[in-house]
TORLOSE-162730 format. One line per 8 residues: number of its first residue (from 0); their letters; for each residue x, y, z of C-alpha. Coordinates in nm, 3 decimals. Example, Ala and Ser with C-alpha at 12.3 -4.5 7.8 and 13.67 -1.06 7.14 Angstrom:
2
0) as) 1.230,-0.450,0.780 ~ 1.367,-0.106,0.714
***
This chain:
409
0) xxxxxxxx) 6.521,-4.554,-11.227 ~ 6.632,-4.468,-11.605 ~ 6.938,-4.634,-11.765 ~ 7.168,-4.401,-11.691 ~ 7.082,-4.390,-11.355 ~ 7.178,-4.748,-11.330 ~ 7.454,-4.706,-11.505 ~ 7.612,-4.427,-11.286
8) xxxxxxxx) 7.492,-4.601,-10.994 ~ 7.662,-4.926,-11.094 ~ 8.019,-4.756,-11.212 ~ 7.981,-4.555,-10.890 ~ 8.001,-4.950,-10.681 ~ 8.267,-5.075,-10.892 ~ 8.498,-4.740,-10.824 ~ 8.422,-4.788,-10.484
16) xxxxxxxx) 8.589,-5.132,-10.451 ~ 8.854,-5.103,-10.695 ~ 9.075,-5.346,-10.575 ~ 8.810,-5.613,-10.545 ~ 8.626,-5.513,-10.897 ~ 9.024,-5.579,-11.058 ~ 9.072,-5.957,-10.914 ~ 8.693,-5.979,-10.995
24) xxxxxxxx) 8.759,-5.930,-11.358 ~ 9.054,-6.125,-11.382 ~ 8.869,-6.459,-11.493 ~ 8.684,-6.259,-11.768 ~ 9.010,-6.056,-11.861 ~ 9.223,-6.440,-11.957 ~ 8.925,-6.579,-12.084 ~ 8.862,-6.301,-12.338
32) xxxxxxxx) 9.215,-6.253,-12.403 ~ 9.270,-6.641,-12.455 ~ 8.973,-6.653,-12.731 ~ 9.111,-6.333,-12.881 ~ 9.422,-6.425,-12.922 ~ 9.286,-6.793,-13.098 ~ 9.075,-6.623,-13.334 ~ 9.379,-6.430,-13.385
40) xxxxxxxx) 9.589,-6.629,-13.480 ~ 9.330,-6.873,-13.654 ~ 9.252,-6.624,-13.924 ~ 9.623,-6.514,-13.972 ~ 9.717,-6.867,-14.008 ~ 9.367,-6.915,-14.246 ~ 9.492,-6.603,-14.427 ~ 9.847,-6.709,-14.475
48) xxxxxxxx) 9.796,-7.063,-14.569 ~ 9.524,-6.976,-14.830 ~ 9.740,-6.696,-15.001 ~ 10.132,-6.853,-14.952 ~ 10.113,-7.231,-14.876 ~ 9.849,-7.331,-15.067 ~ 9.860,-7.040,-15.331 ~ 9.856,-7.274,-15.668
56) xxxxxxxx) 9.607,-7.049,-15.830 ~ 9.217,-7.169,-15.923 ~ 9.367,-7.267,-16.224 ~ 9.675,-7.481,-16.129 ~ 9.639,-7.896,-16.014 ~ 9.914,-8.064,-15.916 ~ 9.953,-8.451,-15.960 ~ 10.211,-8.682,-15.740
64) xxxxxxxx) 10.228,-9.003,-15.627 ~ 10.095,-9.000,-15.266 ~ 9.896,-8.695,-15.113 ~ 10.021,-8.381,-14.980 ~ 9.838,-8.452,-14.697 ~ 9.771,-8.769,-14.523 ~ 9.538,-8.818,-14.291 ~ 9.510,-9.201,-14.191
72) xxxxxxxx) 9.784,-9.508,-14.188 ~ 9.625,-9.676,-14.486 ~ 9.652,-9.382,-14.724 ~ 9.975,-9.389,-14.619 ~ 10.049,-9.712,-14.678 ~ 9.897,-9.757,-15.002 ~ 10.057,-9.442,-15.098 ~ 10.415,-9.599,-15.046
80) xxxxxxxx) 10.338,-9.933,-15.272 ~ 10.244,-9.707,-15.569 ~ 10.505,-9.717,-15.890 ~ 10.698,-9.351,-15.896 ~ 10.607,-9.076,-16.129 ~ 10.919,-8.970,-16.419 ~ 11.028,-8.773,-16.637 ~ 10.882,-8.956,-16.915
88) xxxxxxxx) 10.546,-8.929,-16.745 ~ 10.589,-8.560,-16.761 ~ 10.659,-8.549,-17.143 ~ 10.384,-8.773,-17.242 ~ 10.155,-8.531,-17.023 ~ 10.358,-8.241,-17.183 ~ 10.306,-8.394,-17.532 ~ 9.914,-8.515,-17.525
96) xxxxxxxx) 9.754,-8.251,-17.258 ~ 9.588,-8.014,-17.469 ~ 9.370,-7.852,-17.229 ~ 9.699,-7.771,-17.029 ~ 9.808,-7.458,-17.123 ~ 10.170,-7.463,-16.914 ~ 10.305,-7.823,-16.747 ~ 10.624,-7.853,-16.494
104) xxxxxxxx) 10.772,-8.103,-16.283 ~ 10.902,-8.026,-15.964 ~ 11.094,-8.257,-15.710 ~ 11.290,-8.170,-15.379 ~ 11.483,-8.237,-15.083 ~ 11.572,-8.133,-14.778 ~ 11.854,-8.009,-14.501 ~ 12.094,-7.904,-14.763
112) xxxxxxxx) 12.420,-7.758,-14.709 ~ 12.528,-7.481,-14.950 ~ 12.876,-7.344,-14.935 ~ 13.027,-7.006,-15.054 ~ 13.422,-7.017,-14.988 ~ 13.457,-7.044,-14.640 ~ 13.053,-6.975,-14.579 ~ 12.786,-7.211,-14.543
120) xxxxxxxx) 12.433,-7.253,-14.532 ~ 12.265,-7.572,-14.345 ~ 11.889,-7.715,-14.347 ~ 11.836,-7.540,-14.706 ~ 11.578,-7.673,-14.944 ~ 11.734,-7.808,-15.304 ~ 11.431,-7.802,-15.587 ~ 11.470,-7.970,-15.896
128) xxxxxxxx) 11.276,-7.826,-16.170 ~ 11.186,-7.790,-16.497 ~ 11.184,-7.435,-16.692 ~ 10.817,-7.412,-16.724 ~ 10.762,-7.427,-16.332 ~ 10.875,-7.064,-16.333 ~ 10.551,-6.949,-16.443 ~ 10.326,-7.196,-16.225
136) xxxxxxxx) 10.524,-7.113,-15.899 ~ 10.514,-6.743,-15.980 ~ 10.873,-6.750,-15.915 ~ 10.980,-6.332,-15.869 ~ 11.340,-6.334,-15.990 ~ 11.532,-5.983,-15.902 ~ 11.882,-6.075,-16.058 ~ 11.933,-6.312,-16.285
144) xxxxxxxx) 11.740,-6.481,-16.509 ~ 11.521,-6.798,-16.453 ~ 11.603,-7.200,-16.612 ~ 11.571,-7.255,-16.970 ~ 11.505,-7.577,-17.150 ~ 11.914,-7.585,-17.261 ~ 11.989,-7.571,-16.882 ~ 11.761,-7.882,-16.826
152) xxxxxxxx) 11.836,-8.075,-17.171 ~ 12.204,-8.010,-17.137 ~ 12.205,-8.065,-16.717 ~ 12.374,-7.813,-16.670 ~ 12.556,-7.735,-16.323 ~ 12.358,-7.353,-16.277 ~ 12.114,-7.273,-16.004 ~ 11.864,-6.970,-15.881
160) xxxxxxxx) 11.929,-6.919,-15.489 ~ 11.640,-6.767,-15.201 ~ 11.738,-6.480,-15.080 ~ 11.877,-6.629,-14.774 ~ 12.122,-6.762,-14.941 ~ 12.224,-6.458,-15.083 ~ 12.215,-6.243,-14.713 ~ 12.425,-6.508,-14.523
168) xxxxxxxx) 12.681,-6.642,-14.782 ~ 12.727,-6.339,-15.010 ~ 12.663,-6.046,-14.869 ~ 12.736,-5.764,-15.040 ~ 12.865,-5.934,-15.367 ~ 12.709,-5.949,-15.713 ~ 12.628,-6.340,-15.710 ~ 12.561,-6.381,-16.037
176) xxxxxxxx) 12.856,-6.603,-16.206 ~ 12.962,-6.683,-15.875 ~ 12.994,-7.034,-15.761 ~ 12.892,-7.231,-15.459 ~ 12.866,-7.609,-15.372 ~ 12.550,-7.759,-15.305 ~ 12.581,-8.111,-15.122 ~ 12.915,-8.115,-15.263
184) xxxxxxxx) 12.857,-8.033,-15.626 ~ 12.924,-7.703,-15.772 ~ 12.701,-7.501,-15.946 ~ 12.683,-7.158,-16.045 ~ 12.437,-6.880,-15.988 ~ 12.237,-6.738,-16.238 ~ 11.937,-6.592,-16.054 ~ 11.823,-6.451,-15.674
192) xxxxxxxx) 11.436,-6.491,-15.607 ~ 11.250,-6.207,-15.458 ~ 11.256,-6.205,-15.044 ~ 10.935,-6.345,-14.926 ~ 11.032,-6.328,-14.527 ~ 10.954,-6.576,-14.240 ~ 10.645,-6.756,-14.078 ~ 10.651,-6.963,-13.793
200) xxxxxxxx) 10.990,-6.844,-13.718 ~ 11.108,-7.064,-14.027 ~ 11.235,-6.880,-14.377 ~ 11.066,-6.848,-14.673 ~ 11.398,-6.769,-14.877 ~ 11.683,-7.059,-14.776 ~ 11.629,-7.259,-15.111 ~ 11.815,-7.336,-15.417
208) xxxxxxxx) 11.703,-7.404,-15.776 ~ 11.860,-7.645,-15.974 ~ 11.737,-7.813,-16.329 ~ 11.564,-8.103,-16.222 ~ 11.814,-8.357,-16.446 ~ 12.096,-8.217,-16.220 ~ 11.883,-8.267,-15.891 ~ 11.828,-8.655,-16.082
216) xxxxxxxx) 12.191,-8.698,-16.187 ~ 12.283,-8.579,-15.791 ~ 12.060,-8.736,-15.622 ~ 11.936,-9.014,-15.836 ~ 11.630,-9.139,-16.023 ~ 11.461,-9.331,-15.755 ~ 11.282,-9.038,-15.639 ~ 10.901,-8.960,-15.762
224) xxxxxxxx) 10.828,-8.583,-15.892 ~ 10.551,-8.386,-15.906 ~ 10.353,-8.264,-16.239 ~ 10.212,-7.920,-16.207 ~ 9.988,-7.796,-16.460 ~ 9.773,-7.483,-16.518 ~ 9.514,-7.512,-16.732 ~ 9.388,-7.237,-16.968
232) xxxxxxxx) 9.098,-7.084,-16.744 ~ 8.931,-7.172,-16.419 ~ 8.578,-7.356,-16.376 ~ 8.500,-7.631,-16.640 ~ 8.893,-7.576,-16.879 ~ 9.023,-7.653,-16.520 ~ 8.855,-7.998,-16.487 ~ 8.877,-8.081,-16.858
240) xxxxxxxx) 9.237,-7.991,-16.846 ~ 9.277,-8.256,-16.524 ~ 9.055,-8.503,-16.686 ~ 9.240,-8.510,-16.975 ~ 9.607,-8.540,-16.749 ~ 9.447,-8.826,-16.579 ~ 9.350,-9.046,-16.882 ~ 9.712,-9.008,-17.027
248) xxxxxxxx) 9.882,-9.072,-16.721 ~ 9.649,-9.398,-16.605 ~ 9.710,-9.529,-16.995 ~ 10.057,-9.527,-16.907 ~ 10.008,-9.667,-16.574 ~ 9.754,-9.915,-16.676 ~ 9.519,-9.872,-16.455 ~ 9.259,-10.078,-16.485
256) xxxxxxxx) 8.874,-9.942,-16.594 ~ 8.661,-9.878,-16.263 ~ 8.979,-9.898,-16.045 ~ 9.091,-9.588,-15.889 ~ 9.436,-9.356,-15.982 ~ 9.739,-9.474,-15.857 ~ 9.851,-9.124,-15.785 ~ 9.706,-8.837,-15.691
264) xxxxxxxx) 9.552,-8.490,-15.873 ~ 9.514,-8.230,-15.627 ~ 9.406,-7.881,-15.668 ~ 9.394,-7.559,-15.469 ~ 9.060,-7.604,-15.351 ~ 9.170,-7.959,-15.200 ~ 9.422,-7.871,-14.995 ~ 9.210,-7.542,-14.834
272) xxxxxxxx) 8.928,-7.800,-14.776 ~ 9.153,-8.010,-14.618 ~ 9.304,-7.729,-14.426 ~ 8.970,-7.532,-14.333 ~ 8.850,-7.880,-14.138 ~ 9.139,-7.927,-13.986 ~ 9.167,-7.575,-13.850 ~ 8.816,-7.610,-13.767
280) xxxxxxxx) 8.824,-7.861,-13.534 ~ 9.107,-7.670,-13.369 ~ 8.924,-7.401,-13.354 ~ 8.636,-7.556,-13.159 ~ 8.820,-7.752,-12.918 ~ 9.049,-7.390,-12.811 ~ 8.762,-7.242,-12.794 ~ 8.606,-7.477,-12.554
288) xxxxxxxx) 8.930,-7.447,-12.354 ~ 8.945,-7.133,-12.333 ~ 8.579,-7.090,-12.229 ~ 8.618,-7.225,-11.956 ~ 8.813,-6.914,-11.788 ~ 8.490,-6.727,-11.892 ~ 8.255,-6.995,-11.712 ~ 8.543,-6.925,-11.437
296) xxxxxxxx) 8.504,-6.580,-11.435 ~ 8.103,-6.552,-11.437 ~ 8.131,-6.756,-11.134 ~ 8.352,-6.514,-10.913 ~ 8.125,-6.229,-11.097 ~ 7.844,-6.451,-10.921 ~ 7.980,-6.465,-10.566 ~ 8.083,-6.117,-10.557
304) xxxxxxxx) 7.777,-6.004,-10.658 ~ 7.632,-6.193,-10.364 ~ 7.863,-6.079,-10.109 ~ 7.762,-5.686,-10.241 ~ 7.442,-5.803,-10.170 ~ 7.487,-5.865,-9.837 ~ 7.716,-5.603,-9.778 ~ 7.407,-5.361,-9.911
312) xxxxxxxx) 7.127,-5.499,-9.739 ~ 7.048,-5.156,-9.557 ~ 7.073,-4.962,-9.886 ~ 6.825,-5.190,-10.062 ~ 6.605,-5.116,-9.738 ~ 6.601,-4.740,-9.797 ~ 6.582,-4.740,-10.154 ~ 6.270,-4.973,-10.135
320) xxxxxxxx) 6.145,-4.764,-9.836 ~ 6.176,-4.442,-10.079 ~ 5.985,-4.581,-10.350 ~ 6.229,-4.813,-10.531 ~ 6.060,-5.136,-10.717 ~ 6.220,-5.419,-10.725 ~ 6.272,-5.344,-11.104 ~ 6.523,-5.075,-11.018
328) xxxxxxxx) 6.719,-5.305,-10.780 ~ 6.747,-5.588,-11.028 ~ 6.823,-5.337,-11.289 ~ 7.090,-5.152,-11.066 ~ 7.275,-5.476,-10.985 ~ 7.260,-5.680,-11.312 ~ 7.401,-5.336,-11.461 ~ 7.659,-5.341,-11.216
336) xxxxxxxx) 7.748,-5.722,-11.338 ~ 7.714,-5.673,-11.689 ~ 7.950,-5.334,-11.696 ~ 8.221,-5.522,-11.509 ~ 8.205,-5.819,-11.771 ~ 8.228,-5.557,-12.029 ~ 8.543,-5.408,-11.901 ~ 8.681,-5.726,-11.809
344) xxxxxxxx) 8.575,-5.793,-12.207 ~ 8.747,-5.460,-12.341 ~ 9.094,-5.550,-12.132 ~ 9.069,-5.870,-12.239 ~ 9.019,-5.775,-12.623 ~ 9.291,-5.554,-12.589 ~ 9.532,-5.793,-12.380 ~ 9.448,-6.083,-12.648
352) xxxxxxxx) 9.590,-5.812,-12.952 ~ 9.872,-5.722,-12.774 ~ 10.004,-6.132,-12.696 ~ 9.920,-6.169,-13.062 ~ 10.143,-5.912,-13.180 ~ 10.401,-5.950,-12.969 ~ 10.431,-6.336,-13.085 ~ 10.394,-6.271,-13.437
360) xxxxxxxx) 10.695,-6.000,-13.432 ~ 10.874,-6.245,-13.168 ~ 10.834,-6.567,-13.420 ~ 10.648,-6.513,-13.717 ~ 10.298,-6.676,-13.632 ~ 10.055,-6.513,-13.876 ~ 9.761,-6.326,-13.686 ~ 9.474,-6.139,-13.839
368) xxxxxxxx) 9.243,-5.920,-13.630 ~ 8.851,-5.946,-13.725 ~ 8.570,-5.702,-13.625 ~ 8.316,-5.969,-13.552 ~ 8.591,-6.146,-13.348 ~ 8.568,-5.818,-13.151 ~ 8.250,-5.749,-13.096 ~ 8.156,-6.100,-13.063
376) xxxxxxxx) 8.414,-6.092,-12.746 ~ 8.257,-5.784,-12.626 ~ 7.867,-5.936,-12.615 ~ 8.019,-6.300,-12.469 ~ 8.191,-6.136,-12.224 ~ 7.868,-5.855,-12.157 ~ 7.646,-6.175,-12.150 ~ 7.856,-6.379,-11.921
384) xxxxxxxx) 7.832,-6.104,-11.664 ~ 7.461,-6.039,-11.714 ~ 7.395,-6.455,-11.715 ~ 7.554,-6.473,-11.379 ~ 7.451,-6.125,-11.229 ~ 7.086,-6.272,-11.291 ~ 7.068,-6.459,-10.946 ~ 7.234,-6.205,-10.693
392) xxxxxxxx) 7.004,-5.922,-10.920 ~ 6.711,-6.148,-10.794 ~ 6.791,-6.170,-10.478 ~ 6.817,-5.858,-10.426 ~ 6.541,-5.717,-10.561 ~ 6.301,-6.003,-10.363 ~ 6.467,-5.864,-10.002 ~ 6.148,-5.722,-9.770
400) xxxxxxxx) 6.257,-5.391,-9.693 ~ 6.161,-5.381,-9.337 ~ 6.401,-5.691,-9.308 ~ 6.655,-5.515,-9.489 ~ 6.663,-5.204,-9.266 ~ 6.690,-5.411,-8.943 ~ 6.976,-5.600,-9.085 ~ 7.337,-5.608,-8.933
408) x) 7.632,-5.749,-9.066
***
């Protein structure tokens, strides 16, 4: 028997029993879909985080007084006894950094409310900042203009609003010269920041910038900021540029020799490493999870596969008494197992795609579809059939074919 003899053979069976080939393949069909749709949404969320979270630039560090993310109770709590970084931290790095070719400060809150006459926007983010963050944040203004040192030295009561703000509270108006209260305080527009859309269901674009001595003179001083600096070029200007912020700023601290900062100098590549082992983990354990519908589904593949067996005792008789070896009959049946997996593995493929892209147009969730994801989906799922086709195959191919022809179910 060639290959496509077995093939034919073994797509002739399944046709034959389609109803019981279908609720064989079901196990196969979640399990693939279930990994699919992890990788899925794995990689979007990889993709997304590396190019819009976490998107400071190779060239950009940021330094604050705890982490940006925390990952036991004493970091935490060492983190909270720490002295606050100022304003006059951020000049004296501004002054003496001369590695740092652009330095901001940046400090937020939020669940803001932000009113337009009788309109109003809840749970929107208010950023303090300093002119120069513009440039850092790669803030995309499309009216307006951006802060200027005179709005910050003068703290003045103007502010650049998400597009958000613009869409529910404005609609249709020019907002520029317009005035709206933020927490209570009025301010007026001078900028709208390019639409960036949602993820996660949550918007990218409900925010408002003020100078960051009106977010101080609002919300008062006792709040620690955040330096941002971008350095001149990547590689070694990068880490003489940081270097050089952290000896000014531990002089002022006075941090003592061999003792470590008291505040933190993070970079891009921090928070992705941070974030890659983190997803990582998740990864693995999902994927465990979700393997287990495969293990599931190689099992029914199993019994079924027996109960054909049985069912073609006689057949196996003639086609032994004909001439058949019992390489054709394990070939014919662990063809027949492996083609269902692989059909169960293309449904399941394309069942996986279709929940991802129905939740990330439903809520947001960033998905990404891979090629090797694919394929690797397609030879698991092939394999898992094939693994667990092995035994019935056997079986069937070790039957005495005088036996076989005298059997009776």
């Amino acid at each position: 028997m060639n290959t496509v003899e077995a093939i034919r053979l073994a797509l002739q069976s399944l046709w034959a029993n389609k109803l019981r080939s279908v609720l064989t393949l079901l196990g196969i069909v979640i399990g693939v879909a279930a990994v699919i749709a992890v990788v899925t949404f794995v990689n979007g969320i990889n993709g997304y985080v590396a190019e819009k979270i976490f998107n400071l630039g190779a060239d950009v560090f940021i330094i604050s007084k705890s982490p940006n993310v925390i990952t036991d109770v004493d970091q935490f709590l060492e983190a909270r006894t720490r002295k606050d970084i100022d304003l006059d931290d951020y000049r004296a790095i501004s002054e003496a950094c001369t590695e740092c070719k652009v330095i901001g400060a940046a400090i937020g809150t939020a669940n803001g409310t932000i009113k337009y006459n009788e309109e109003s926007s809840s749970d929107s983010i208010i950023r303090g900042w300093t002119p120069s963050m513009a440039p850092i944040y790669d803030l995309d203004i499309v009216m307006g203009r951006v802060l200027t040192d005179a709005d910050m030295e003068n703290t003045s009561s103007v502010a650049i609003i998400g597009h958000d703000i613009l869409d529910n509270l404005m609609p249709g108006t020019d907002p520029i010269g317009k005035d709206i209260r933020v927490n209570g305080q009025t301010y007026t527009v001078i900028g709208v920041g390019k639409k960036e859309g949602k993820t996660l269901g949550q918007s990218r674009d409900n925010w408002v910038i003020i100078p960051i001595t009106s977010w101080f003179k609002q919300f008062g001083t006792h709040n620690s900021l955040r330096i941002w600096a971008k350095a001149y070029d990547v590689g070694s200007p990068l880490e003489a540029a940081e270097d050089q912020a952290r000896v000014i700023l531990r002089a002022r601290r006075h941090d003592a020799p061999g003792k470590p900062d008291s505040f933190e100098t993070e970079t891009n590549q921090n928070f992705l490493s941070i974030w890659a082992s983190l997803s990582s983990t998740f990864f693995i354990v999902m994927i465990a999870i979700t393997s287990i519908a495969l293990v599931v589904g190689g099992i029914v593949i199993m019994n079924i596969m027996l109960v054909s067996v049985t069912e073609r005792t006689r057949e196996i008789g003639i086609r032994k008494a004909m001439g058949a070896r019992r390489t054709d009959v394990l070939k014919q049946f662990l063809f027949e197992a492996g083609i269902m997996a692989m059909i169960g593995g293309v449904v399941g493929i394309l069942a996986g795609i279709s929940v991802a892209k129905v939740v990330t147009l439903s809520i947001g969730m960033p998905s990404a579809i891979r090629l090797w994801s694919v394929l690797a989906a397609l030879f698991i799922s092939t394999s898992v059939g094939v693994f667990f086709g092995v035994y019935p195959a056997r079986k069937a191919a070790k039957l005495d074919p005088i036996a076989a022809l005298r059997f009776e179910l």
